[in-house]
DRENPA-3360 file (N, C-alpha, C; in nm, 2 decimals, always signed):
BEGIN
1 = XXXXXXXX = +3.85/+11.62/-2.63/+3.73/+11.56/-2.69/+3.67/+11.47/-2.59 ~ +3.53/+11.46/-2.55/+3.49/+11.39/-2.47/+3.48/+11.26/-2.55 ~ +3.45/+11.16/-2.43/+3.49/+11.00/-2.47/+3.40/+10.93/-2.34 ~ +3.34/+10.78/-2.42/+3.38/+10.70/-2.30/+3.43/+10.56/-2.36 ~ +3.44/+10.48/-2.27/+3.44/+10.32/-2.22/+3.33/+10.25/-2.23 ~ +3.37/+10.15/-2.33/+3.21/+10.05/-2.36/+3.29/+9.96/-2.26 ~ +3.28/+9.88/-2.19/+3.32/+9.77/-2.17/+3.24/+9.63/-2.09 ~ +3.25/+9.51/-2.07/+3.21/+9.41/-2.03/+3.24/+9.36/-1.89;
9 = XXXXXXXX = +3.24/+9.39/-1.78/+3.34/+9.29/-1.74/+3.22/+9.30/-1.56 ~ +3.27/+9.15/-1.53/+3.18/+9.11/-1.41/+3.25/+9.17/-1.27 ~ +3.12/+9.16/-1.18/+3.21/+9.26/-1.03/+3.28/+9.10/-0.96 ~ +3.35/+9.06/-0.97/+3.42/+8.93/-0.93/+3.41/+8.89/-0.78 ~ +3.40/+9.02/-0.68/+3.34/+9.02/-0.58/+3.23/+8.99/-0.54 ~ +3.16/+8.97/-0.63/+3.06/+8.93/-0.57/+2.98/+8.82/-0.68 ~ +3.03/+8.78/-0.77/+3.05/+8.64/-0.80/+3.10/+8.56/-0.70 ~ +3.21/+8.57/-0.67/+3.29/+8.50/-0.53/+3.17/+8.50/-0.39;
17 = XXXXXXXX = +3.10/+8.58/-0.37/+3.00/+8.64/-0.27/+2.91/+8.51/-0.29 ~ +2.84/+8.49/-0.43/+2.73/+8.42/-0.50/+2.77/+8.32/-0.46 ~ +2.91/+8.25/-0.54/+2.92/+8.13/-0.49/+2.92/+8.03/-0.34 ~ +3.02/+8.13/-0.30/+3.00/+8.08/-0.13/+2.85/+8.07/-0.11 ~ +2.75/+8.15/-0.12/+2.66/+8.15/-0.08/+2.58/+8.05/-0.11 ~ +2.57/+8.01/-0.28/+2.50/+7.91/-0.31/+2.53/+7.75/-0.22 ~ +2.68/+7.76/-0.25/+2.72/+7.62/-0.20/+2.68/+7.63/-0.08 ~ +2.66/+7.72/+0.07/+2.62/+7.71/+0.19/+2.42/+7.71/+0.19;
25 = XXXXXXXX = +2.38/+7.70/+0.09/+2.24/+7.66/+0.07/+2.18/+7.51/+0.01 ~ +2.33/+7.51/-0.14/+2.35/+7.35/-0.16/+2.37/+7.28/-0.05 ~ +2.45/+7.26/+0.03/+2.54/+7.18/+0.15/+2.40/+7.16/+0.26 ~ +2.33/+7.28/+0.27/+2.22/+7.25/+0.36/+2.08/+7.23/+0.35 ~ +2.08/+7.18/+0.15/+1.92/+7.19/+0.14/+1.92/+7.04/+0.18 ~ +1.76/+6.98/+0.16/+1.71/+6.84/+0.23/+1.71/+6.74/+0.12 ~ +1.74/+6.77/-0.02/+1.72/+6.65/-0.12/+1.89/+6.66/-0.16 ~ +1.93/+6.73/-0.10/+2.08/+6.74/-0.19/+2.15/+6.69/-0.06;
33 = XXXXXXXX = +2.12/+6.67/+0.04/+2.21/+6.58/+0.17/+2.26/+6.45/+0.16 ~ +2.40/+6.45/+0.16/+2.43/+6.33/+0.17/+2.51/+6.26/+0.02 ~ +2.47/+6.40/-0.09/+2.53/+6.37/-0.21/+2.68/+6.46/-0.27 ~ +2.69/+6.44/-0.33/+2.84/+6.53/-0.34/+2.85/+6.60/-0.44 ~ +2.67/+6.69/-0.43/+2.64/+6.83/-0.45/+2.73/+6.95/-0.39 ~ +2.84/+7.02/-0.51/+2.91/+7.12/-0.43/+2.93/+7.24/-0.55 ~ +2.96/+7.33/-0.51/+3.01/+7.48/-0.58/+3.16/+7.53/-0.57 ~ +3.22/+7.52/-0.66/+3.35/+7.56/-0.63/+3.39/+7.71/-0.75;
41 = XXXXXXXX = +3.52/+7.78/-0.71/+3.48/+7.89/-0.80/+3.67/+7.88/-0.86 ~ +3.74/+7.90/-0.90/+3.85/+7.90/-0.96/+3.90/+8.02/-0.97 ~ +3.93/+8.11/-0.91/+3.99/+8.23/-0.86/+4.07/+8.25/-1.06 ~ +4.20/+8.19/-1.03/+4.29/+8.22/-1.18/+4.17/+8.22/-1.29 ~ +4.14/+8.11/-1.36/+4.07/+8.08/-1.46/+3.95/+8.16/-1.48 ~ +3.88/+8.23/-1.39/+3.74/+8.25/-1.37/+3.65/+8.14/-1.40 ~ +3.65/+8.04/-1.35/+3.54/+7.91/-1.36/+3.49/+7.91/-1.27 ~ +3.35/+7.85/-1.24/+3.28/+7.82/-1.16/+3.27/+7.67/-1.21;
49 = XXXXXXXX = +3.26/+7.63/-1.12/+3.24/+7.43/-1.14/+3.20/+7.37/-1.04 ~ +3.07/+7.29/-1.09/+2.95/+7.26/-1.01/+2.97/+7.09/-1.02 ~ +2.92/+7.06/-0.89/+2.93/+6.91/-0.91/+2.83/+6.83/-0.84 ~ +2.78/+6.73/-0.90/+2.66/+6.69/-0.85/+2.65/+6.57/-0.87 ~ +2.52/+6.42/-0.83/+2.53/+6.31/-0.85/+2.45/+6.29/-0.99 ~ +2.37/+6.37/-0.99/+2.31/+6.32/-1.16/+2.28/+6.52/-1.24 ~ +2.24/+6.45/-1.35/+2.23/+6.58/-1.45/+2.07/+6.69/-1.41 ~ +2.00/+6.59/-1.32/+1.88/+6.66/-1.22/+1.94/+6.74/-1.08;
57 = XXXXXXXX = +2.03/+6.73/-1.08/+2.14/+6.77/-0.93/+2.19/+6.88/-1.01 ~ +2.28/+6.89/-1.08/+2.29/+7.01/-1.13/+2.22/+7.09/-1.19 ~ +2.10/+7.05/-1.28/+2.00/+7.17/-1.26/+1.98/+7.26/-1.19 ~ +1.96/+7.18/-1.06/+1.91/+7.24/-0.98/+2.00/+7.31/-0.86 ~ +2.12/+7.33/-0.89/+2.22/+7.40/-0.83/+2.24/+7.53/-0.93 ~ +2.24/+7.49/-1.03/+2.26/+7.57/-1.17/+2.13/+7.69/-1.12 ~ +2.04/+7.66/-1.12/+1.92/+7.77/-1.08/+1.94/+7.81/-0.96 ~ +2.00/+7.76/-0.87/+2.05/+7.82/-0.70/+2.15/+7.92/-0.74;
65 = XXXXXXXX = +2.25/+7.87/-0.81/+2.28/+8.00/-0.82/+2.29/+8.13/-0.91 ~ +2.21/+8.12/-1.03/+2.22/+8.14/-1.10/+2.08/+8.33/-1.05 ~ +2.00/+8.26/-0.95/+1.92/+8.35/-0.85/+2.01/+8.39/-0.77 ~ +2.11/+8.33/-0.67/+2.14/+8.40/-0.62/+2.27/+8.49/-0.66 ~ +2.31/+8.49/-0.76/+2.40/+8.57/-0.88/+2.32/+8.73/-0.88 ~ +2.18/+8.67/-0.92/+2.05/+8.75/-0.96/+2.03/+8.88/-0.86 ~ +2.03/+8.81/-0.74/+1.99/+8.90/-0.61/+2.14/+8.96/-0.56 ~ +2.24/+8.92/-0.60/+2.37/+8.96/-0.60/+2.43/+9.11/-0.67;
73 = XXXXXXXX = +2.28/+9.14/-0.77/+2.28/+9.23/-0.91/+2.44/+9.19/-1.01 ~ +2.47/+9.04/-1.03/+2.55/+8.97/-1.11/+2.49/+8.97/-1.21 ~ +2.50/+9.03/-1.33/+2.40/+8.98/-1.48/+2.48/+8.81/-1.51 ~ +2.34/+8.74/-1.53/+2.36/+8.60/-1.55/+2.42/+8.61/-1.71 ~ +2.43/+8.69/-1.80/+2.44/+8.72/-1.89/+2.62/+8.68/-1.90 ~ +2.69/+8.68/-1.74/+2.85/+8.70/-1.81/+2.85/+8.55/-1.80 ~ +2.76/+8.46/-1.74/+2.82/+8.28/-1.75/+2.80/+8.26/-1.87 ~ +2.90/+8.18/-1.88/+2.92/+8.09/-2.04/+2.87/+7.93/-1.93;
81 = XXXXXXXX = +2.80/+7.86/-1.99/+2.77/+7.77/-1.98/+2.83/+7.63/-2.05 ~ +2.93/+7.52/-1.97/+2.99/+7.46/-2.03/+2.94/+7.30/-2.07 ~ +3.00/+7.20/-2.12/+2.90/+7.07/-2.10/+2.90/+6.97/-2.00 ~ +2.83/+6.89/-1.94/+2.80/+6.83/-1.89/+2.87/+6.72/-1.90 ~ +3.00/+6.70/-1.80/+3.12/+6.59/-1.80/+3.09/+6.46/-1.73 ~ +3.07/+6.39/-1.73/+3.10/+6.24/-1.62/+3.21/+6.26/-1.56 ~ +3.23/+6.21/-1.42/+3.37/+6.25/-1.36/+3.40/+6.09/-1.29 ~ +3.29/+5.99/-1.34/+3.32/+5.86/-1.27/+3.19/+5.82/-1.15;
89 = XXXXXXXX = +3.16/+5.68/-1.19/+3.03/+5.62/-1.14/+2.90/+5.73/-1.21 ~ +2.81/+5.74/-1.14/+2.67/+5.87/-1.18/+2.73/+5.97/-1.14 ~ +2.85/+6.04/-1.08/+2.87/+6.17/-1.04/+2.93/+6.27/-1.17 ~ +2.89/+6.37/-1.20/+2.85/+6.47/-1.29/+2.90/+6.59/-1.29 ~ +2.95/+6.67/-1.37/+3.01/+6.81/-1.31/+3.03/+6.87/-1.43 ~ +2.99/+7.00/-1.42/+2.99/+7.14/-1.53/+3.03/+7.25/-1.50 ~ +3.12/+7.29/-1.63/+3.21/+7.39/-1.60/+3.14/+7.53/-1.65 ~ +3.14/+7.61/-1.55/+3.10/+7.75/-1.62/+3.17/+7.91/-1.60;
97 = XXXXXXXX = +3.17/+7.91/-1.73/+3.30/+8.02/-1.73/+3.26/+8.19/-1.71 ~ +3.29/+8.26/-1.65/+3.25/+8.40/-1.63/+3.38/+8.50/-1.72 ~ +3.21/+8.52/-1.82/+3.33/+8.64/-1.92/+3.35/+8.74/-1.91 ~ +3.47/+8.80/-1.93/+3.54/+8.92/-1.88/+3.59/+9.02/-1.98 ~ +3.56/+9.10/-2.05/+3.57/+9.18/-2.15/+3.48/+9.16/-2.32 ~ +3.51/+9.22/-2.37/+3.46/+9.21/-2.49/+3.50/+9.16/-2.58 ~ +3.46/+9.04/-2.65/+3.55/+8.96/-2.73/+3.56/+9.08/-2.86 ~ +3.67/+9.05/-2.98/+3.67/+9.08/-3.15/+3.54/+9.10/-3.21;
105 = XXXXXXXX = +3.43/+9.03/-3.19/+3.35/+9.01/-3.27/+3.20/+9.11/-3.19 ~ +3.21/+9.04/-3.10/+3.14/+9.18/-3.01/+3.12/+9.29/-3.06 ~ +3.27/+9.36/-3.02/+3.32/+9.49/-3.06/+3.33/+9.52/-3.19 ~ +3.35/+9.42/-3.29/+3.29/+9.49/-3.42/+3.15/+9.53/-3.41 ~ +3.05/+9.43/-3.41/+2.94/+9.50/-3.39/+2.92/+9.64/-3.28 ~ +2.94/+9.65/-3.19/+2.95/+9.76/-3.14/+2.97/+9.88/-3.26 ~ +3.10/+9.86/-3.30/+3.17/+9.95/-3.35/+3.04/+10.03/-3.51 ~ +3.03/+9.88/-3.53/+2.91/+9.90/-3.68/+2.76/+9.94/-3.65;
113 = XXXXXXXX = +2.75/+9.93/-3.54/+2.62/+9.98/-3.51/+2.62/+10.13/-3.45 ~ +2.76/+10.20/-3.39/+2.76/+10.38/-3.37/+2.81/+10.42/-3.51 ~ +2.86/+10.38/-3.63/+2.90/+10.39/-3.76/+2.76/+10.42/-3.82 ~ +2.65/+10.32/-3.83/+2.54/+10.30/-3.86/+2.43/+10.39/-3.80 ~ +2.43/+10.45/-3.74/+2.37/+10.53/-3.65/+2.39/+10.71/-3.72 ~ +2.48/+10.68/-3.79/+2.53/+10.84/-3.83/+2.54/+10.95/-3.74 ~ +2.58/+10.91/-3.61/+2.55/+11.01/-3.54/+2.76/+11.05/-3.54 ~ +2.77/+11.19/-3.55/+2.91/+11.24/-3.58/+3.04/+11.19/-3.43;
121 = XXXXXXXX = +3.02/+11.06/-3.42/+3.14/+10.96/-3.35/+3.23/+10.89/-3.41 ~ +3.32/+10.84/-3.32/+3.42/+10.77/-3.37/+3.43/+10.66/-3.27 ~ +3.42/+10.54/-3.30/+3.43/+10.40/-3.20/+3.58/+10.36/-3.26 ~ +3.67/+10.32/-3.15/+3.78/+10.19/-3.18/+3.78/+10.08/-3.06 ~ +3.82/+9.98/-3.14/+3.85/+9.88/-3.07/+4.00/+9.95/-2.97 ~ +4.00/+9.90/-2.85/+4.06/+9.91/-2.74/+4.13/+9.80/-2.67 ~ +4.19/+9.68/-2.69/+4.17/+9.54/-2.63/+4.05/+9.50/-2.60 ~ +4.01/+9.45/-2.50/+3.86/+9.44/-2.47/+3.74/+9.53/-2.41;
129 = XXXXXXXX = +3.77/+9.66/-2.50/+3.71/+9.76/-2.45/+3.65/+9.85/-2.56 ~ +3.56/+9.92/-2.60/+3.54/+10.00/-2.72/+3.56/+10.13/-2.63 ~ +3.62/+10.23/-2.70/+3.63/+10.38/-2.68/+3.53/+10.42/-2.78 ~ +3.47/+10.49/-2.74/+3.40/+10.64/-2.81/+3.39/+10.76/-2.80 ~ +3.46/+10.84/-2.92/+3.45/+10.94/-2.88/+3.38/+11.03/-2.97 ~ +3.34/+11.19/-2.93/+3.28/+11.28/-3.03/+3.25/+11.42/-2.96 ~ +3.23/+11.48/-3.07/+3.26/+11.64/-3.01/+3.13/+11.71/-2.87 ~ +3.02/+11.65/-2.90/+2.90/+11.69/-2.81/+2.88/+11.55/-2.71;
137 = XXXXXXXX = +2.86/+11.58/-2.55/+2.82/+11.53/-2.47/+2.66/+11.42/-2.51 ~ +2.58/+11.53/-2.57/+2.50/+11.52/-2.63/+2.48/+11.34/-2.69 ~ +2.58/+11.31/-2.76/+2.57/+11.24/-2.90/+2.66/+11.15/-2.85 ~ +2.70/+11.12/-2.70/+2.79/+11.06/-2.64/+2.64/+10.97/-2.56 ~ +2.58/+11.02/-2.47/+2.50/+10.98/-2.41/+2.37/+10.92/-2.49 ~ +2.38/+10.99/-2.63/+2.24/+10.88/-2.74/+2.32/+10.79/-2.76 ~ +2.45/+10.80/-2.78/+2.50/+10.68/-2.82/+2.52/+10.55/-2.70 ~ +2.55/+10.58/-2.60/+2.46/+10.49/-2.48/+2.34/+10.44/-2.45;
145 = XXXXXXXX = +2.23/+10.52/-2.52/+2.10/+10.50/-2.52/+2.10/+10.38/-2.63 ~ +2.14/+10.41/-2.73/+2.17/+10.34/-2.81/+2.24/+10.22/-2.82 ~ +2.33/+10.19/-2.77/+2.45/+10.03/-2.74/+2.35/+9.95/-2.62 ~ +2.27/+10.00/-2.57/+2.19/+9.95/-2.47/+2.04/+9.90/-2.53 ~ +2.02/+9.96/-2.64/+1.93/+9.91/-2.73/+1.96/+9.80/-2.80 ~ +2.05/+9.84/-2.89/+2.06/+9.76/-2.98/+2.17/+9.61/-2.97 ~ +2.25/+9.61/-2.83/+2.34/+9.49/-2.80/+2.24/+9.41/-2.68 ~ +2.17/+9.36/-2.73/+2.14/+9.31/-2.59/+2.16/+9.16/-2.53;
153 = XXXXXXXX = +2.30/+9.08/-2.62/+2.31/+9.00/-2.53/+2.46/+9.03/-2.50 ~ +2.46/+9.11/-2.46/+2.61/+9.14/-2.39/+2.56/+9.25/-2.28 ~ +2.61/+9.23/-2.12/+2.63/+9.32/-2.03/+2.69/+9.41/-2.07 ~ +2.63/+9.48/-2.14/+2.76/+9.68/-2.11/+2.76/+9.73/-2.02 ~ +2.88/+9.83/-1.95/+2.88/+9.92/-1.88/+2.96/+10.04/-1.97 ~ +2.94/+10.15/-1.92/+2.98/+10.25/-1.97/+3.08/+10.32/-1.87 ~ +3.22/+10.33/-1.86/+3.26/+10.40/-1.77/+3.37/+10.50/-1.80 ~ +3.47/+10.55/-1.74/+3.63/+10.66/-1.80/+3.51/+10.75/-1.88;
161 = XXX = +3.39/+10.83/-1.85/+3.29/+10.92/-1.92/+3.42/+11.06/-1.90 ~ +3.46/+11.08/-1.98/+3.54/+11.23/-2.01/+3.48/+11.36/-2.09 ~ +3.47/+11.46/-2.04/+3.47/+11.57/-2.10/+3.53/+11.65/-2.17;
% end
């Protein structure tokens, strides 16, 4: 029975790519010299954590790289954006988390919206992955047309496409 893979998940390579890069643009722009404007990325956790001297410093690191994510073809879509900590004197730092699969709640909707569609499939939850499967190629790829329609604040990819 043909099938695919709904799933979420960021190319980490090149998040890792983004950040170096940003922080080698932070470190060398002309209003950010001299301050302890930096980019760091947290390999285990998947965090990114930005640090700056005021909440105008992170802004503006936050949009460095958030473009160069952009031009990286990173959908800004997988940062979770965290709050805005004091770390001691004016220096400032925010944590941002890169999500990796498809939460419970996601994936129900997923699931309720190919149910909803009456098209002759079957969706299950997968851990953080939705499978779908159904008898026509056909009605596999509307239903992609479809998850791309109608989920749009979540990155999908579509992959494991089986015949």
């Amino acid at each position: 029975m043909p099938s695919f893979d709904t799933v979420s998940e960021a190319n980490m390579e090149e998040v890792k790519n983004a950040v170096v890069q940003s922080n080698k643009v932070v470190t060398n722009r002309f209003d950010l010299k001299g301050t302890s404007a930096k980019v760091e990325l947290k390999d285990k956790e998947r965090e990114i954590i930005i640090y700056g001297d005021s909440e105008f410093h992170l802004e503006q690191i936050i949009i460095e790289v958030t473009q160069t994510m952009g031009k990286r073809k990173v959908d800004v879509r997988f940062l979770d954006m965290g709050k805005v900590e004091k770390i001691g004197g004016d220096k400032v730092k925010q944590v941002i988390k890169v999500k990796n699969g498809i939460e419970t709640e996601d994936a129900k909707k997923i699931v309720k919206a190919i149910k909803d569609s009456k098209m002759k499939l079957q969706a299950s939850i997968q851990g953080d992955a939705v499978r779908v499967q159904g008898a026509k190629r056909d009605d596999l790829q509307a239903a992609m047309a479809l998850l791309r329609k109608e989920i749009k604040d979540l990155p999908l990819e579509f992959n494991n496409f089986r015949d």
